[in-house]
N, CA, C and O atoms as a GROMACS GRO file, in nm:
protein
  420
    1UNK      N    1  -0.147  -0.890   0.771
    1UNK     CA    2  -0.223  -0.968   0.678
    1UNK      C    3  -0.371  -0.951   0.708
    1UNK      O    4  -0.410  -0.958   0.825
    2UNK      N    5  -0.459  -0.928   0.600
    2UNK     CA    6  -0.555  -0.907   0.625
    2UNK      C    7  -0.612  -1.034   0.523
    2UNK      O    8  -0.538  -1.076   0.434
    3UNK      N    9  -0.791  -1.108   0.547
    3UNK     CA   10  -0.805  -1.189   0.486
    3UNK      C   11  -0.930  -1.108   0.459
    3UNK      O   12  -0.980  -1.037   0.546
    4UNK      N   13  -0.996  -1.122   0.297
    4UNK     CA   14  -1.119  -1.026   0.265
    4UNK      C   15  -1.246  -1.121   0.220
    4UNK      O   16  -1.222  -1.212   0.142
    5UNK      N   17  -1.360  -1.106   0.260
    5UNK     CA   18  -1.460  -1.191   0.225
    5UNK      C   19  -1.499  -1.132   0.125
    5UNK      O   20  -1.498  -1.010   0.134
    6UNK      N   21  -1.548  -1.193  -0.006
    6UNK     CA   22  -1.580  -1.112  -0.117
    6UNK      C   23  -1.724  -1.170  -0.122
    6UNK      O   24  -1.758  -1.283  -0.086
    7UNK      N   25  -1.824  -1.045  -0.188
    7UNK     CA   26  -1.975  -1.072  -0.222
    7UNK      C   27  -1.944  -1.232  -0.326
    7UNK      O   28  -1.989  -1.330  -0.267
    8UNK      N   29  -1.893  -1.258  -0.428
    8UNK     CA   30  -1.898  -1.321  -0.505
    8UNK      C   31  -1.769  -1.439  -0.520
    8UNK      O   32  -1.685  -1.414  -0.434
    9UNK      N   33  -1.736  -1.545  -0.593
    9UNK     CA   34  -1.637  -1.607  -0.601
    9UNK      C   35  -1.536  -1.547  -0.674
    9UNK      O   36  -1.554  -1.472  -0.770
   10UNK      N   37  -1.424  -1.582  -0.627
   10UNK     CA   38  -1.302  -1.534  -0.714
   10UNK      C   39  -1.288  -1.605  -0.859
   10UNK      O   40  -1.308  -1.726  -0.866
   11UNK      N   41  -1.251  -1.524  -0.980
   11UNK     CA   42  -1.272  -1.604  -1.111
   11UNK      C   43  -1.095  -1.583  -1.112
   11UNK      O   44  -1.013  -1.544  -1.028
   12UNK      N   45  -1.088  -1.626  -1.234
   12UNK     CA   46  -0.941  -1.580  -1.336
   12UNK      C   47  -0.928  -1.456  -1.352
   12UNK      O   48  -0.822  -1.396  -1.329
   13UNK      N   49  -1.027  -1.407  -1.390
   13UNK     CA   50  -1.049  -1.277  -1.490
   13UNK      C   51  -1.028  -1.189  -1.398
   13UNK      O   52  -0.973  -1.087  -1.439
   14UNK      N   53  -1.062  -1.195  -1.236
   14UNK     CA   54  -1.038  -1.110  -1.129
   14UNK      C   55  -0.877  -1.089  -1.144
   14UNK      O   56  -0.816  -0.984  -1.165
   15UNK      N   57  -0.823  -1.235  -1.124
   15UNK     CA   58  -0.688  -1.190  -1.092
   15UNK      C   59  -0.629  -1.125  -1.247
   15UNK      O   60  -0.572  -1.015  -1.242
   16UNK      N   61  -0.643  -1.194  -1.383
   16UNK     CA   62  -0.624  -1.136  -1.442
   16UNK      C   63  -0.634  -0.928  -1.450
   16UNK      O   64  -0.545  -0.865  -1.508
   17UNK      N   65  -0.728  -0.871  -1.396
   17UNK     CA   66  -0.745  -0.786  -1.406
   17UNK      C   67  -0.661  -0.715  -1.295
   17UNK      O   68  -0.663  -0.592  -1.294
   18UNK      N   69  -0.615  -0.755  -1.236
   18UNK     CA   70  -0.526  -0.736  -1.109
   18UNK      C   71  -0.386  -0.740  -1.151
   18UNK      O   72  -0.310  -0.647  -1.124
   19UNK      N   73  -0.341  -0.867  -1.231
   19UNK     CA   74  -0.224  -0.844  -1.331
   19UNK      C   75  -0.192  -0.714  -1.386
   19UNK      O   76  -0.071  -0.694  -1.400
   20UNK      N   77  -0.297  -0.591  -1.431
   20UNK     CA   78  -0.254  -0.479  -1.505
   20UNK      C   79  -0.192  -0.405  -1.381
   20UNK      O   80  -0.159  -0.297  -1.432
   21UNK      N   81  -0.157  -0.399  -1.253
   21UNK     CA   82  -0.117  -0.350  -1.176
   21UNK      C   83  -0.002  -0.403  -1.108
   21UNK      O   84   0.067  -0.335  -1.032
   22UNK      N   85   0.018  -0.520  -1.133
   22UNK     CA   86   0.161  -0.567  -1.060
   22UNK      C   87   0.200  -0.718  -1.132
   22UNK      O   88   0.180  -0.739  -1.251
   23UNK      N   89   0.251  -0.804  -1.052
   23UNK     CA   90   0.339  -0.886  -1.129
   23UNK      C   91   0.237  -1.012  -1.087
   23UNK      O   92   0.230  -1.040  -0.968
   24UNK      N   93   0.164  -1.081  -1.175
   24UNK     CA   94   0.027  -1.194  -1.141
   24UNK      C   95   0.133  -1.370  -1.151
   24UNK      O   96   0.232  -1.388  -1.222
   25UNK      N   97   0.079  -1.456  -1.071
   25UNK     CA   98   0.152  -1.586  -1.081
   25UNK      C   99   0.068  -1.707  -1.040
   25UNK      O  100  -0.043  -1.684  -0.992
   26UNK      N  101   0.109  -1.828  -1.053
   26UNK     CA  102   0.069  -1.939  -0.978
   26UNK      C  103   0.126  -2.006  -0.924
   26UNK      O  104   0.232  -1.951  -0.896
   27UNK      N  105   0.121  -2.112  -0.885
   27UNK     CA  106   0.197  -2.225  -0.809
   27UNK      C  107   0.118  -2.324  -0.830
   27UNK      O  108   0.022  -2.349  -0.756
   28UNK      N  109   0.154  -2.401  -0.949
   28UNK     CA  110   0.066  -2.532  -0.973
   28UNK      C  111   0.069  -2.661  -0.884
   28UNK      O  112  -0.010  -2.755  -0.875
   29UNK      N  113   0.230  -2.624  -0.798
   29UNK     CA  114   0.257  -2.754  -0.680
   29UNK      C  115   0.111  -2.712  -0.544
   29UNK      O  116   0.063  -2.788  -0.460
   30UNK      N  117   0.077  -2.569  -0.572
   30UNK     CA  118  -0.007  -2.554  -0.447
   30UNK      C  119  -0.170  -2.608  -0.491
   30UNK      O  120  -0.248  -2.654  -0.408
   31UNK      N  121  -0.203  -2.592  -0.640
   31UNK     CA  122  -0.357  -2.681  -0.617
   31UNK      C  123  -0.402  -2.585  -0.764
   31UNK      O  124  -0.356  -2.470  -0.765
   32UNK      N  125  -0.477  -2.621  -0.869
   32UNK     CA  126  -0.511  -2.590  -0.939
   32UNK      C  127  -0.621  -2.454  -0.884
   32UNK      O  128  -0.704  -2.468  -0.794
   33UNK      N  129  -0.598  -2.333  -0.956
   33UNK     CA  130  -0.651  -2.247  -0.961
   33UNK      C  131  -0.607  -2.172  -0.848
   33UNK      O  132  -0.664  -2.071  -0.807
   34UNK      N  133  -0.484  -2.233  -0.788
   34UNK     CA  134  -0.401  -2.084  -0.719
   34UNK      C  135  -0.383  -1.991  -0.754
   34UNK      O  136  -0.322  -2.009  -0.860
   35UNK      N  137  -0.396  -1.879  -0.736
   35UNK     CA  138  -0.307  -1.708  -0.821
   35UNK      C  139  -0.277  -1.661  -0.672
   35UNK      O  140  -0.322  -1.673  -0.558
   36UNK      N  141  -0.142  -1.582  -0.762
   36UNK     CA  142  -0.078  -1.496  -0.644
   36UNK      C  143  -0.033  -1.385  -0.712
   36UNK      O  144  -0.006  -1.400  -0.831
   37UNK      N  145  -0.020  -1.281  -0.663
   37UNK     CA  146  -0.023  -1.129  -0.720
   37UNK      C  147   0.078  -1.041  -0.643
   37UNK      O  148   0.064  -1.046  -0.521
   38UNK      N  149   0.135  -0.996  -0.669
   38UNK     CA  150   0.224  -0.890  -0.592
   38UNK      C  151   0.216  -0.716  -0.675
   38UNK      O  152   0.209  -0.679  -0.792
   39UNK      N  153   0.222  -0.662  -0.572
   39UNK     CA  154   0.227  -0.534  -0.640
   39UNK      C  155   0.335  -0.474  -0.550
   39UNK      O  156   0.298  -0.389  -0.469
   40UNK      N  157   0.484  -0.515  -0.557
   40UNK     CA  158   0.612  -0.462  -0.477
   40UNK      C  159   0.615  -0.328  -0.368
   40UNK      O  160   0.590  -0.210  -0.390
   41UNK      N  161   0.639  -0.367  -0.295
   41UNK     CA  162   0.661  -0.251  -0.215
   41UNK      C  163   0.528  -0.204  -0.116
   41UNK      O  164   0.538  -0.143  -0.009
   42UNK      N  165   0.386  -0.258  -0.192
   42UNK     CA  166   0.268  -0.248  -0.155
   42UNK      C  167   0.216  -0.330  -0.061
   42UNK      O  168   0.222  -0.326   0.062
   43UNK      N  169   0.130  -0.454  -0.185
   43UNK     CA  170   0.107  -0.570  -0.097
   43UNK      C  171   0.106  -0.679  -0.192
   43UNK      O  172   0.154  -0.672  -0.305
   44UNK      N  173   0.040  -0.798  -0.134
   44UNK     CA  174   0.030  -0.895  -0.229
   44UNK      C  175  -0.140  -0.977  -0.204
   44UNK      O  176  -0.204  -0.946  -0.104
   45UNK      N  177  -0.190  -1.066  -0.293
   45UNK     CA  178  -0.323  -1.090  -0.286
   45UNK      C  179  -0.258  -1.201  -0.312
   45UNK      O  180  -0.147  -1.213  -0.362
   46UNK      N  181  -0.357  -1.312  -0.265
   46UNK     CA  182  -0.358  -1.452  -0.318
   46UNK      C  183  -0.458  -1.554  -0.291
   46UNK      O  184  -0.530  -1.543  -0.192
   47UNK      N  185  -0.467  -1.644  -0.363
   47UNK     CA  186  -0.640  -1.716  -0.327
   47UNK      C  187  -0.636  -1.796  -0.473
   47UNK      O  188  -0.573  -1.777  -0.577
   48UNK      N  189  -0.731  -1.890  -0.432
   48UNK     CA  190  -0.812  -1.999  -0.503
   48UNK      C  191  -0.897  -1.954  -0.622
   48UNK      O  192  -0.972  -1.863  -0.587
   49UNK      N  193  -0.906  -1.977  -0.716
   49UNK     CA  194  -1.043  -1.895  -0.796
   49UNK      C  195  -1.150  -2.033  -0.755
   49UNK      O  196  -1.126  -2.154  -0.755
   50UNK      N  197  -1.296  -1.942  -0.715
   50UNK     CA  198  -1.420  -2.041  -0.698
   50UNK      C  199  -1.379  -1.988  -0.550
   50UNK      O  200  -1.491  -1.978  -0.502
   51UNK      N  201  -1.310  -1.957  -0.470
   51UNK     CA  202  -1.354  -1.930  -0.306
   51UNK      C  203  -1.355  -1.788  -0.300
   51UNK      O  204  -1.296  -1.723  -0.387
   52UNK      N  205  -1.430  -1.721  -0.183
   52UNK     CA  206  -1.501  -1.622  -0.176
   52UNK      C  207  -1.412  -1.527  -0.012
   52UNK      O  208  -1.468  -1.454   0.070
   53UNK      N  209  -1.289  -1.562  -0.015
   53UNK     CA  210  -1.201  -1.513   0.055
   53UNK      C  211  -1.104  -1.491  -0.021
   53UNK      O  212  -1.108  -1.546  -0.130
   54UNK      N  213  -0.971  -1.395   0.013
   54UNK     CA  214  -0.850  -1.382  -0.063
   54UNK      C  215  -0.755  -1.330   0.065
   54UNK      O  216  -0.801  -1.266   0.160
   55UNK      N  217  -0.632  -1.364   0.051
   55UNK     CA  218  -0.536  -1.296   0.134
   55UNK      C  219  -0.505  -1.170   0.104
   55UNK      O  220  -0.531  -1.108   0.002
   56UNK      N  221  -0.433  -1.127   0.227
   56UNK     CA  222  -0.403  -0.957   0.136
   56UNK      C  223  -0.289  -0.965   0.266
   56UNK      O  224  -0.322  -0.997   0.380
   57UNK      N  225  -0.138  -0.928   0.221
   57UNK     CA  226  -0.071  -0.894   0.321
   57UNK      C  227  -0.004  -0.734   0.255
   57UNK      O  228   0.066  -0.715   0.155
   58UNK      N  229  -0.048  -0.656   0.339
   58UNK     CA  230   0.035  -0.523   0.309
   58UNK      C  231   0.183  -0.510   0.371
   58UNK      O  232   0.230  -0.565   0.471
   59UNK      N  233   0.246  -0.417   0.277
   59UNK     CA  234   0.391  -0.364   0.374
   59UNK      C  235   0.366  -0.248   0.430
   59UNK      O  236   0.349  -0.136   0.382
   60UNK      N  237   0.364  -0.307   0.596
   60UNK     CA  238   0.358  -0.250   0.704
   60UNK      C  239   0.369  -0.106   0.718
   60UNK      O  240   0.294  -0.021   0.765
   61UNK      N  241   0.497  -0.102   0.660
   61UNK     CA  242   0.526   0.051   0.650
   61UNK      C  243   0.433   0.195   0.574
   61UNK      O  244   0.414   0.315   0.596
   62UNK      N  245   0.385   0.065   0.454
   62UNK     CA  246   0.286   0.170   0.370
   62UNK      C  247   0.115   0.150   0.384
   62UNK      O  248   0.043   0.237   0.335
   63UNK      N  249   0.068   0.056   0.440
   63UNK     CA  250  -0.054   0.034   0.443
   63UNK      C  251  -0.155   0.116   0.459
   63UNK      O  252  -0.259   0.097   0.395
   64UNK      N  253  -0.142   0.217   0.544
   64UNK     CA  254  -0.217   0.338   0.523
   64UNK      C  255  -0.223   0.423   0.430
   64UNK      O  256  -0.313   0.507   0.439
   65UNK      N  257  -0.118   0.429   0.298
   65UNK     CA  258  -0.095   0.451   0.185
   65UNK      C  259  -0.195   0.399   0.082
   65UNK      O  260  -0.263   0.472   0.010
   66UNK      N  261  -0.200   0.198   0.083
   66UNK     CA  262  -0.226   0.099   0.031
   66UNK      C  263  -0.327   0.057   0.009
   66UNK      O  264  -0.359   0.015  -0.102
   67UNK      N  265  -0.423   0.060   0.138
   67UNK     CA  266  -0.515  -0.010   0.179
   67UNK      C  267  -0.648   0.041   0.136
   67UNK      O  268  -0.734  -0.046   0.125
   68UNK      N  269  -0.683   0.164   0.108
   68UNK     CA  270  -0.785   0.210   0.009
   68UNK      C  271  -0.756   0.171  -0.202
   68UNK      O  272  -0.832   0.176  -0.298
   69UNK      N  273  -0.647   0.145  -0.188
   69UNK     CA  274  -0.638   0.129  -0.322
   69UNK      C  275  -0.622   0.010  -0.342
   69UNK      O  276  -0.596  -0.013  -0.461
   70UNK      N  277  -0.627  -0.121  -0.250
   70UNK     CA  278  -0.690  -0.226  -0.245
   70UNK      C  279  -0.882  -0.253  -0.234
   70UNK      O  280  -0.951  -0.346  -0.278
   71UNK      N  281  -0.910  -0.161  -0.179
   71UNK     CA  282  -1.068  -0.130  -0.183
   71UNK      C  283  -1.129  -0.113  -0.284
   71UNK      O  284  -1.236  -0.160  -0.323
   72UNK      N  285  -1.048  -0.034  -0.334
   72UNK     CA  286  -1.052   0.032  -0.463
   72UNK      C  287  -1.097  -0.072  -0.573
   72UNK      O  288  -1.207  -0.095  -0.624
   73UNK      N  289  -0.932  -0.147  -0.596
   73UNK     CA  290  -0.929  -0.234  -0.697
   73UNK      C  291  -1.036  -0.342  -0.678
   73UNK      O  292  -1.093  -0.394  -0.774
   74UNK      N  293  -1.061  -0.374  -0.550
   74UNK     CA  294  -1.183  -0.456  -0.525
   74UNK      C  295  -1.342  -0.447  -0.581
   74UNK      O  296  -1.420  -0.525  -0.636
   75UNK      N  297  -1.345  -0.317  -0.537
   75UNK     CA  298  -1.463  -0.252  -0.535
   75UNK      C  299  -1.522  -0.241  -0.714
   75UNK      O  300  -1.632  -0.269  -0.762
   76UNK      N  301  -1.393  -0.189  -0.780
   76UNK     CA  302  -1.409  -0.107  -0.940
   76UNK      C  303  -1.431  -0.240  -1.048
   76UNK      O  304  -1.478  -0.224  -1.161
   77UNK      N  305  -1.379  -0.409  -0.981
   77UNK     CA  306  -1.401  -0.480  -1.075
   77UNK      C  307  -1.535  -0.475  -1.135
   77UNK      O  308  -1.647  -0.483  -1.085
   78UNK      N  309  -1.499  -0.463  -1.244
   78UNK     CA  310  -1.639  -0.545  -1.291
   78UNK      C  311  -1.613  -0.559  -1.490
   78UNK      O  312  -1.620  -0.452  -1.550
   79UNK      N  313  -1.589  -0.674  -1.564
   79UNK     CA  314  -1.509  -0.744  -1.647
   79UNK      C  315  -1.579  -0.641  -1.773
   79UNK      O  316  -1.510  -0.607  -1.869
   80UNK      N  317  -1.690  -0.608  -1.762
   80UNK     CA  318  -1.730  -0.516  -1.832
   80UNK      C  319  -1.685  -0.358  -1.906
   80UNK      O  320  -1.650  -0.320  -2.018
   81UNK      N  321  -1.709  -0.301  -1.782
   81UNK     CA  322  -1.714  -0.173  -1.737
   81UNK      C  323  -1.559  -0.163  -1.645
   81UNK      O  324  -1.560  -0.041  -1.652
   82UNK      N  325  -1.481  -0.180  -1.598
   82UNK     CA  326  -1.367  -0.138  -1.557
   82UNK      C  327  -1.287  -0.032  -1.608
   82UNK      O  328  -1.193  -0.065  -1.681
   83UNK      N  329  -1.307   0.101  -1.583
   83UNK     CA  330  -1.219   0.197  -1.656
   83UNK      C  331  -1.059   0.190  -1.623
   83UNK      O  332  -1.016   0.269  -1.539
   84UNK      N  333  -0.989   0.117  -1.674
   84UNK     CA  334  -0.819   0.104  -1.619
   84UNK      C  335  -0.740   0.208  -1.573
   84UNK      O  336  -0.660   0.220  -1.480
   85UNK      N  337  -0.793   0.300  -1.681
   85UNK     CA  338  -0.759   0.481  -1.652
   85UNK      C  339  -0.759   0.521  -1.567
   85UNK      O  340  -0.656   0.576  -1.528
   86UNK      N  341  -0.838   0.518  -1.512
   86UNK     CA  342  -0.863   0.583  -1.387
   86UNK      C  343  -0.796   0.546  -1.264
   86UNK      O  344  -0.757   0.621  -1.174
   87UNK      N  345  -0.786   0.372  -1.276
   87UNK     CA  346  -0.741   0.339  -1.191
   87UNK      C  347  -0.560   0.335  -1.204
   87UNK      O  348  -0.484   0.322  -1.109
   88UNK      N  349  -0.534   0.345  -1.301
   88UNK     CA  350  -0.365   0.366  -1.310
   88UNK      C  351  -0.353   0.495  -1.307
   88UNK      O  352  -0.239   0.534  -1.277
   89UNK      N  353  -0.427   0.573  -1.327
   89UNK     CA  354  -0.414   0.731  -1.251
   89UNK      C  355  -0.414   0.750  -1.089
   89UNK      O  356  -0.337   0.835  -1.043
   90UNK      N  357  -0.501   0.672  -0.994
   90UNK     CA  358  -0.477   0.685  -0.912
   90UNK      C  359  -0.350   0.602  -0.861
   90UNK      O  360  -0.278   0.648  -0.773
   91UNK      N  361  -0.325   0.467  -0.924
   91UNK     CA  362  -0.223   0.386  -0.907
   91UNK      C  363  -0.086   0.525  -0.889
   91UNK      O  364  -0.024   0.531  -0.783
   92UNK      N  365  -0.062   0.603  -0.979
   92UNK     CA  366   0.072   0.647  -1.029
   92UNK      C  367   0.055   0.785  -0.896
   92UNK      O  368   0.161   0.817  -0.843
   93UNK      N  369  -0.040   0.838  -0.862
   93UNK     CA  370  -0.021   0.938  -0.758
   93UNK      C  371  -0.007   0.844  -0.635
   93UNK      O  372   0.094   0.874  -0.573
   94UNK      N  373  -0.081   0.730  -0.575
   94UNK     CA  374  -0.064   0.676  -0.480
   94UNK      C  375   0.122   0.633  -0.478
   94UNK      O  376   0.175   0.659  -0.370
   95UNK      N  377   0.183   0.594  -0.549
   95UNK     CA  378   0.297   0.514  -0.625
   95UNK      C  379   0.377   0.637  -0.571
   95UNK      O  380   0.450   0.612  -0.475
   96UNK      N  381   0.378   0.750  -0.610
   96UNK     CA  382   0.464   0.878  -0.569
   96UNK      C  383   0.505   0.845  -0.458
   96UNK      O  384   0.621   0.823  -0.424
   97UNK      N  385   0.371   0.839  -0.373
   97UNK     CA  386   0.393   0.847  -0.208
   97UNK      C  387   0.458   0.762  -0.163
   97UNK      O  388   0.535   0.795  -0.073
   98UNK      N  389   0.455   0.620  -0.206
   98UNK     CA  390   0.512   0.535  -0.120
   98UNK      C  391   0.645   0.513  -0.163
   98UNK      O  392   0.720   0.454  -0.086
   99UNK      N  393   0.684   0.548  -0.269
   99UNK     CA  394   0.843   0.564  -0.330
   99UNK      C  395   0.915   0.714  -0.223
   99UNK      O  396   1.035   0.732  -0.205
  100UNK      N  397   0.815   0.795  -0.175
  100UNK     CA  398   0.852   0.910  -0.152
  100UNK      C  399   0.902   0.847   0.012
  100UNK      O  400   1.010   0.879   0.064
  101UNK      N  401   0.812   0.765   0.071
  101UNK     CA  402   0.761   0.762   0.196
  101UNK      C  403   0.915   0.637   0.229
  101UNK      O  404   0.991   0.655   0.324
  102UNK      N  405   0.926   0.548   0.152
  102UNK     CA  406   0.968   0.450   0.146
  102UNK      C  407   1.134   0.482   0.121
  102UNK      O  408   1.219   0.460   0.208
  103UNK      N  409   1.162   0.536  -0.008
  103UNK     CA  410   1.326   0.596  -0.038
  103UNK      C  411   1.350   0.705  -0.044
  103UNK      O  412   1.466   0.735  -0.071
  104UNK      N  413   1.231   0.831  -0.019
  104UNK     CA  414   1.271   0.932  -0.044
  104UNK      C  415   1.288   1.036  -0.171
  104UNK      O  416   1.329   1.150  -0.194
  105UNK      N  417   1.233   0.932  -0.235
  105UNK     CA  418   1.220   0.975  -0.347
  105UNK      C  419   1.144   1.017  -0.460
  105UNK      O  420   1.202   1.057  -0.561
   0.00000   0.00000   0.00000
């Protein structure tokens, strides 16, 4: 588990934009403006919107796989300008590997 300090606060629209990559959720018993995110097999993000930290737990096995394309997705927000393309292009070659790395397949 890694925990990430971000330049700015976490909005909706972050996690929303994080949704185009894996399966996005809440937990309204845990506190208004929870999100939790999974991207299977990878990792998962989760956090408060308005705080300026987020969790990140990778699977172990692939994190060296993972962990730039968490940078990535970090790095490329921006609600504007986000090219998705690009980033589900690298999503689907990274995705090879860890299906490859993971089942073999």
């Amino acid at each position: 588990m890694k925990e990430f300090l971000l330049d700015v606060p976490v909005t909706k629209e972050f996690f929303y934009y994080l949704g185009h990559f894996g399966n996005l959720g809440t937990l309204p018993g845990v506190g208004e403006g929870y999100f939790k995110f999974e991207k299977p097999d990878w990792f998962s993000v989760r956090g408060f919107v308005g705080d300026t930290t987020v969790e990140v737990r990778f699977k172990k096995e692939v994190i060296d796989l993972t962990m730039d394309f968490v940078y990535l997705l970090f790095s490329s927000y921006n609600p504007e300008t986000t090219d998705l393309a690009v980033l589900k292009e690298r999503e689907r070659g990274i995705d090879a590997r860890v299906r490859k790395y993971l089942y073999g397949t």
